[in-house]
C-alpha positions as CSV (number, residue, x, y, z in Angstrom):
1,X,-32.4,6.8,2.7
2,X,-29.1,8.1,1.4
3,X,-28.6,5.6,-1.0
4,X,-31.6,6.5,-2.6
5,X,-30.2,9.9,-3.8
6,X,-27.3,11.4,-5.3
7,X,-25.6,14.4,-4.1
8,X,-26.7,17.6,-5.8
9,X,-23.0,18.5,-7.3
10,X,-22.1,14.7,-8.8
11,X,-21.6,14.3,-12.6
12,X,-21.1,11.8,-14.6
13,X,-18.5,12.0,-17.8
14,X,-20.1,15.4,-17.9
15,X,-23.3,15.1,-17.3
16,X,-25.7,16.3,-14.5
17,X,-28.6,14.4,-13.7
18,X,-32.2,15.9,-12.3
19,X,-33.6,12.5,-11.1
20,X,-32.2,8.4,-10.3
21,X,-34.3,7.3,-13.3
22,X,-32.3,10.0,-15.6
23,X,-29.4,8.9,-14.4
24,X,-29.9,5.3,-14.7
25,X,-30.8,5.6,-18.4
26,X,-27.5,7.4,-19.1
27,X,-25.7,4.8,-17.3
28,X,-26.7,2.4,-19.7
29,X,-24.7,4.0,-22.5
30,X,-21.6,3.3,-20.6
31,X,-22.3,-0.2,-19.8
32,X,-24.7,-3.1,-19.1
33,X,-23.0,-3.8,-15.5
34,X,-22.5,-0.1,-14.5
35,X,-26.6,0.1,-15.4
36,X,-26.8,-3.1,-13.1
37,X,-24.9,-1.8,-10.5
38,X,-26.5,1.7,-10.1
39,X,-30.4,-0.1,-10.4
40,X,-29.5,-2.3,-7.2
41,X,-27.8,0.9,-5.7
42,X,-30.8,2.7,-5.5
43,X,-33.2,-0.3,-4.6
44,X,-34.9,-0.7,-1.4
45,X,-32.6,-3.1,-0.6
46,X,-30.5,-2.0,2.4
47,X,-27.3,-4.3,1.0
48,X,-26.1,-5.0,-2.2
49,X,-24.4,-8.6,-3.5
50,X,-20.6,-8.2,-4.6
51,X,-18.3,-10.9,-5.9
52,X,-15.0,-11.2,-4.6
53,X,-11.7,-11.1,-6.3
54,X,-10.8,-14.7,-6.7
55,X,-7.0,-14.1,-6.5
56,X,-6.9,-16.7,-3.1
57,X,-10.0,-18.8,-4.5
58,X,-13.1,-19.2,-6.2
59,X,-15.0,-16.0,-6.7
60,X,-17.8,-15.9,-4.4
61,X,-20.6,-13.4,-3.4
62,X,-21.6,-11.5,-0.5
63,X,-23.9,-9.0,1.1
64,X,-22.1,-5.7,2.0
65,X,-24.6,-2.8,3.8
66,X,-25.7,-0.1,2.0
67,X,-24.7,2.3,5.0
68,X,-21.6,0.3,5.4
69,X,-20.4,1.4,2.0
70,X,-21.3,5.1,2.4
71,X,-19.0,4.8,6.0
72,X,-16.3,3.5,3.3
73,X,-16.9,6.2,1.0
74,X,-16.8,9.2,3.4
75,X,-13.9,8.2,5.1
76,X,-12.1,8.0,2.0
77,X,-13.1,11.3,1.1
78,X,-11.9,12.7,4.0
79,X,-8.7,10.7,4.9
80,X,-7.4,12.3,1.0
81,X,-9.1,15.6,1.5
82,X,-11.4,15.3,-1.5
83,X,-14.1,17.7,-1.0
84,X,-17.9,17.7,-3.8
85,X,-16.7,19.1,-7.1
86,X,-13.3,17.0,-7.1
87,X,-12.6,15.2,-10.2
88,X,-12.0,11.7,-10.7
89,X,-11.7,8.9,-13.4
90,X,-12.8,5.6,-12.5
91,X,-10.6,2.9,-14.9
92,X,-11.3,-0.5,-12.6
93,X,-14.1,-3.4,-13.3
94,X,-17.4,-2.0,-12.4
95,X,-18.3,-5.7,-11.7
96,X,-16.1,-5.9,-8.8
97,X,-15.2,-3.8,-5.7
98,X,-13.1,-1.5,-6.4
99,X,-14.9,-0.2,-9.3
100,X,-18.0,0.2,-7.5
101,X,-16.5,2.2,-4.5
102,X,-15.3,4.8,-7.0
103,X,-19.0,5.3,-8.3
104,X,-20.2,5.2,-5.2
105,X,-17.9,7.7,-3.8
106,X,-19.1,10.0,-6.3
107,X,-22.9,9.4,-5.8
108,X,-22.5,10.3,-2.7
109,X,-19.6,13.2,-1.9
110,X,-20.7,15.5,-5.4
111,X,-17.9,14.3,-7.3
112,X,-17.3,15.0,-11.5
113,X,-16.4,11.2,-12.1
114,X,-15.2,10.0,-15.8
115,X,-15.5,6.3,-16.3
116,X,-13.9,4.6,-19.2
117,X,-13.4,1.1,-19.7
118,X,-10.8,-0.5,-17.9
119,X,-7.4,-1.0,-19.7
120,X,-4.1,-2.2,-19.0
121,X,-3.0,1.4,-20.1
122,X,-5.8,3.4,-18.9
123,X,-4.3,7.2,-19.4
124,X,-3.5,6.4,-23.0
125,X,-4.9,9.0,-25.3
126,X,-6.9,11.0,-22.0
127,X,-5.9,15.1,-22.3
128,X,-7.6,15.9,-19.1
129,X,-6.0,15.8,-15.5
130,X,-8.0,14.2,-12.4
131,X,-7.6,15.1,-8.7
132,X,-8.2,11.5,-7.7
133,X,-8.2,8.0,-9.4
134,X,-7.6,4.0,-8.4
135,X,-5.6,1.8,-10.6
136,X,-3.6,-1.6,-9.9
137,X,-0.1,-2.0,-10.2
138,X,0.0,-3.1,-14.0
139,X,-2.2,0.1,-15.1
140,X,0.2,2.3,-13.0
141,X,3.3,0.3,-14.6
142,X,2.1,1.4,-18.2
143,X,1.0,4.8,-17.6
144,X,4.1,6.2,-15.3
145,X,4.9,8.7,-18.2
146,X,1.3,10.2,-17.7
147,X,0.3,9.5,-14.0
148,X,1.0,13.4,-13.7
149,X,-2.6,13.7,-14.9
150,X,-3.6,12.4,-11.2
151,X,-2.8,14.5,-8.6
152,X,-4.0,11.4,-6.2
153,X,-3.3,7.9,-7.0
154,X,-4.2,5.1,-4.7
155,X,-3.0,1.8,-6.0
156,X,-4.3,-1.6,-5.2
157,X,-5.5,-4.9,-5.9
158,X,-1.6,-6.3,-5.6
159,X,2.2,-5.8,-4.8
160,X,3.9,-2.1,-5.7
161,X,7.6,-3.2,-6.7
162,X,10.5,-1.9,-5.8
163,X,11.1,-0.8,-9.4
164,X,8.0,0.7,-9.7
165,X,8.0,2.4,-6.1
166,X,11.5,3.6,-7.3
167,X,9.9,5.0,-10.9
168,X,7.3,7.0,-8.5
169,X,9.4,8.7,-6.4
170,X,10.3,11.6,-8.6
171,X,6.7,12.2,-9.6
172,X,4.3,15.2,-8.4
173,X,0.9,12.7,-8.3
174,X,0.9,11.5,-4.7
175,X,0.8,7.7,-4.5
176,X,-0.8,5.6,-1.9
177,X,-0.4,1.8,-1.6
178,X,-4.0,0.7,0.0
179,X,-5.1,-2.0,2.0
180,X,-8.2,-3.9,2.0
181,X,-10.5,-6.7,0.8
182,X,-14.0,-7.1,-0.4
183,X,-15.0,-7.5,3.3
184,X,-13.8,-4.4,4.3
185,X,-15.3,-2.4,1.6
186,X,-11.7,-1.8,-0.1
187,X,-9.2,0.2,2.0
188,X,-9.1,-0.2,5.9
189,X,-5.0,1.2,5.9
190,X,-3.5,3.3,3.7
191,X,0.8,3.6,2.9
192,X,2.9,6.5,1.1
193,X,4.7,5.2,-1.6
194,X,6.6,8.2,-2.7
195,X,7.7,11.6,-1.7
196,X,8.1,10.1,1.7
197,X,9.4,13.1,4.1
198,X,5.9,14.0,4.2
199,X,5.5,10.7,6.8
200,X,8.6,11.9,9.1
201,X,6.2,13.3,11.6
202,X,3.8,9.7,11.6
203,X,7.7,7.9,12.5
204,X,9.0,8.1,15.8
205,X,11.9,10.5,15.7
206,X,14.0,8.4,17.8
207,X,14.5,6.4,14.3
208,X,17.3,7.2,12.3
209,X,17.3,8.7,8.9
210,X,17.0,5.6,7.0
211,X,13.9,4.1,8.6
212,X,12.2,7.4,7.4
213,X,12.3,6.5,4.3
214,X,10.4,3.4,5.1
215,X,6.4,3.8,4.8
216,X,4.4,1.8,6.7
217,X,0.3,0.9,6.3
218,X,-1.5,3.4,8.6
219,X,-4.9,2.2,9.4
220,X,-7.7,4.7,8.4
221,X,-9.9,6.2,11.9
222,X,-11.8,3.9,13.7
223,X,-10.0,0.7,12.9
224,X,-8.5,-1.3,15.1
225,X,-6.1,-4.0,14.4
226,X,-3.8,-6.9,16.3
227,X,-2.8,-10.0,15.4
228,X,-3.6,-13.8,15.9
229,X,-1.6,-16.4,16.9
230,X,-0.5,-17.4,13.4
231,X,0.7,-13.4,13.2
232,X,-1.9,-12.9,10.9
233,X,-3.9,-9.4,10.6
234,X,-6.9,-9.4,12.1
235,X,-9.4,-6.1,11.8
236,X,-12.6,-4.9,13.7
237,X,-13.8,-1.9,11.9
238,X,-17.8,-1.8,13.0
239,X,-18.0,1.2,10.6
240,X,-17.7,-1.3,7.7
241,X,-18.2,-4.8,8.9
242,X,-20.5,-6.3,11.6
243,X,-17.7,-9.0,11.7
244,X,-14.5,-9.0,13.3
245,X,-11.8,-9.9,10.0
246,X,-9.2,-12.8,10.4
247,X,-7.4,-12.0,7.1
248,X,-4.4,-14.7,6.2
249,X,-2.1,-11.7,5.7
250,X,1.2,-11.9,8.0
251,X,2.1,-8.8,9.3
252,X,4.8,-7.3,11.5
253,X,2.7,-4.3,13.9
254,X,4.6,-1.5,14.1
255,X,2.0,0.8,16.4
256,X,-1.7,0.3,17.2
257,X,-2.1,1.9,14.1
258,X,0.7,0.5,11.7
259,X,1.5,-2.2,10.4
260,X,3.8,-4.0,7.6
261,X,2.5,-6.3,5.6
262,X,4.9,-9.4,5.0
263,X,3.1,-12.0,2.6
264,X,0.2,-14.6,2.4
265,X,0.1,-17.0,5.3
266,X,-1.4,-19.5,2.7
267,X,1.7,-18.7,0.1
268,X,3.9,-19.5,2.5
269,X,6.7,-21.6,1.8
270,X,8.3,-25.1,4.2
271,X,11.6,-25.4,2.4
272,X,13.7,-28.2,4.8
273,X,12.4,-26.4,7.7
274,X,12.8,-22.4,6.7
275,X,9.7,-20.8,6.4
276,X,10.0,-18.6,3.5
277,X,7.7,-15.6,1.9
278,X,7.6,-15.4,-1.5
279,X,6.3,-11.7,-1.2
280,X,8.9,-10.7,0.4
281,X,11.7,-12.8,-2.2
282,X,9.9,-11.0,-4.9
283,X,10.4,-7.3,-3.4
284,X,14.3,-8.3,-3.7
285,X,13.5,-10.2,-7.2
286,X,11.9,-6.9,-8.4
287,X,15.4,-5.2,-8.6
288,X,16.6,-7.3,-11.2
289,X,14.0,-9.1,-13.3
290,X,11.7,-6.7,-15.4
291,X,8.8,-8.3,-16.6
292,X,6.3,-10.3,-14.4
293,X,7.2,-12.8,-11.7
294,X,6.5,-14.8,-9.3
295,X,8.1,-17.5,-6.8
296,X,6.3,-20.9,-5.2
297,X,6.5,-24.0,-3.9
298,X,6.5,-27.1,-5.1
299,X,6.5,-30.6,-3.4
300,X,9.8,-32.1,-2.8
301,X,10.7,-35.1,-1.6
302,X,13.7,-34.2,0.8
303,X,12.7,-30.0,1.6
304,X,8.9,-30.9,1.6
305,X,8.7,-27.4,-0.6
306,X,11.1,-26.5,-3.4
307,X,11.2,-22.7,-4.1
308,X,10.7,-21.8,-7.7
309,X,10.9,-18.9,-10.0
310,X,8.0,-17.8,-12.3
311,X,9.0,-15.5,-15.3
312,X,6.2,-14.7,-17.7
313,X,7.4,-14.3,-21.1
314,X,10.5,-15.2,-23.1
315,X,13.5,-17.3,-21.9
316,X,15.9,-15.4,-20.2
317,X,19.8,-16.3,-20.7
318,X,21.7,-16.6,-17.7
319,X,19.1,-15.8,-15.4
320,X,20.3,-18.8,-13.1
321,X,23.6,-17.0,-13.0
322,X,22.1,-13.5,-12.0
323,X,20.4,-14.9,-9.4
324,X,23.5,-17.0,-7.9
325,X,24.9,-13.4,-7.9
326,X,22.6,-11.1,-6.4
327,X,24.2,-10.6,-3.1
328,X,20.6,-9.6,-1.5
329,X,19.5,-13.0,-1.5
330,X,20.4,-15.5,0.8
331,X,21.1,-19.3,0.0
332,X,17.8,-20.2,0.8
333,X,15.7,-17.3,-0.9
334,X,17.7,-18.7,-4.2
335,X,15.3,-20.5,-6.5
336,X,16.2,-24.0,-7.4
337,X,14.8,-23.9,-10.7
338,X,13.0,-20.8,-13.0
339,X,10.2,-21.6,-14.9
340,X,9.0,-19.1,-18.3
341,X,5.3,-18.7,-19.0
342,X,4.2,-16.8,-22.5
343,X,1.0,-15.5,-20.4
344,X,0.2,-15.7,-16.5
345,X,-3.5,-16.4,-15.6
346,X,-5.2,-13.4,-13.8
347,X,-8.4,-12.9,-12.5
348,X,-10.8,-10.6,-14.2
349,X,-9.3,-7.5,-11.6
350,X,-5.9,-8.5,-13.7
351,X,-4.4,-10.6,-10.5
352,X,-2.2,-12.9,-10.9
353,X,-3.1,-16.5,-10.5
354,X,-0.5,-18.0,-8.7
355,X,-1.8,-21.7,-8.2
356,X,-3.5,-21.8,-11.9
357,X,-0.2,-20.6,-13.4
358,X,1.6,-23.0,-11.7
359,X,-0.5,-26.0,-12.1
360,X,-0.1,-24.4,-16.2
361,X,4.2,-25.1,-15.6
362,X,3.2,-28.5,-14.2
363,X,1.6,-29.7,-17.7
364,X,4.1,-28.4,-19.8
């Protein structure tokens, strides 16, 4: 079996290995769970057990297919154009998905992978450059002075802002929004975030000149996806899951093949009738509040829902006045009331708990 090998070019912070058992030993200098991981890797087993996020719930584990994941690692490789050899620096939880896909990736395409231990600033004091790494929005956030050390960058795990789509845009590192769940073995669809003319030939030239600049999730090769009838994403991709995928992720389909992703149908907000998403209120927010945020709902008597405003860290003075006068939102995208937090909750892959934080405001 595959799985039960490495390929003959892939390193490890370094180090080439001549057998599993070698390489298992020097795993455990890096760290308990990465020893973990690579011992049920190379097990019999034709599956292995992986925990989900826990952003939209509980944590919970389940059984992903060993050949599955190789699928999901191939088409990754090729979909980038990262050929054995290519180096890349894993800085995510080895514990969870995301972190395990970049190992496994180069187990199994002959990559020179660097793992470190993950850090809200990940790049901070590394000298070397990397063809190819995965971070989350907060780790791209704190290393935009030094993502030119990846010529690749897919990003993940939660929302890109505008901001920090507009601090991308001058840089050489290509950047790539990704999406996917634990289900689908990370990425099933895959969206530019900067240097976007390289997309005008994906976009329908009857489209003017502005919409070019707009990027939208392309699925990766044989995926297909529709929605139901709550205009939720759904996915069969029998490359990577036995299962066809109802996701609770509202999307507008732009092709067979692309898609943009509007918000959570579960964050979804009843205000006096209006249905609102809070994703896409924060993609407006993001223009003029710096520091982490969120909007919600909360009961009301007369709307049902109240819309709220999140801010983590200190009180900010006049914020209710810059928000009456940012022209991009409308009367009912205006938060009635803005709540500041010292620390938002997160999960361990450093997502923002939206229902714990705001159970948090309740108590106060």
């Amino acid at each position: 079996m595959e799985q039960n090998n490495f390929h003959r070019d892939f390193q490890l912070n370094g180090i080439s290995f001549s057998s599993v058992s070698e390489l298992q030993r020097h795993a455990k200098s890096i760290s308990e769970t990465t020893h973990q991981f690579l011992k049920e890797w190379f097990s019999k087993d034709d599956f292995i057990i992986v925990k989900t996020s826990g952003s939209t719930g509980v944590p919970k584990p389940i059984e992903l297919k060993k050949s599955f994941i190789i699928n999901s690692a191939r088409a990754t490789g090729k979909y980038f154009r990262l050929p054995q050899k290519t180096t890349a620096l894993s800085c995510l939880p080895i514990a969870y998905i995301a972190g395990k896909m970049m190992l496994v990736r180069a187990i199994i395409l002959g990559w020179h992978l660097d793992i470190i231990l993950p850090d809200s600033d990940p790049l901070k004091g590394i000298e070397k450059t990397y063809d190819f790494a995965a971070m989350v929005p907060l780790q791209v956030e704190n290393s935009i002075d030094k993502i030119a050390k990846i010529k690749k960058l897919i990003v993940g795990g939660g929302v890109v802002s505008t901001k920090l789509q507009e601090n991308l845009q001058q840089l050489s590192t290509a950047v790539f929004a990704t999406y996917g769940m634990t289900e689908t073995i990370t990425h099933i669809a895959v969206k530019k975030l900067n240097n976007l003319q390289e997309v005008v030939s994906s976009i329908s030239s009857s489209q003017n000149k502005a919409s070019v600049q707009k990027s939208f999730y392309k699925t990766l090769p044989d995926v297909t996806i529709y929605k139901d009838v709550r205009n939720c994403l759904v996915i069969e991709a029998p490359k990577v899951s036995d299962e066809i995928i109802y996701t609770n992720d509202v999307v507008q389909l732009v092709s067979d093949t692309q898609f943009i992703w509007l918000g959570r149908f579960d964050n979804v907000i009843n205000s006096g009738g209006i249905k609102l998403h809070p994703e896409k209120i924060e993609e407006k927010l993001s223009k003029i509040i710096k520091n982490r945020f969120f909007v919600a709902g909360i009961p009301d008597e007369k709307l049902g829902e109240r819309l709220v405003l999140c801010i983590e860290g200190d009180a900010q003075k006049n914020m209710f006045n810059r928000l009456k006068n940012f022209k991009l939102l409308s009367n009912f995208e205006l938060p009635k009331e803005v709540y500041f937090v010292d620390e938002f909750l997160e999960t361990a892959t450093k997502k923002i708990q939206r229902k714990k934080t705001l159970d948090l405001i309740k108590l106060q």
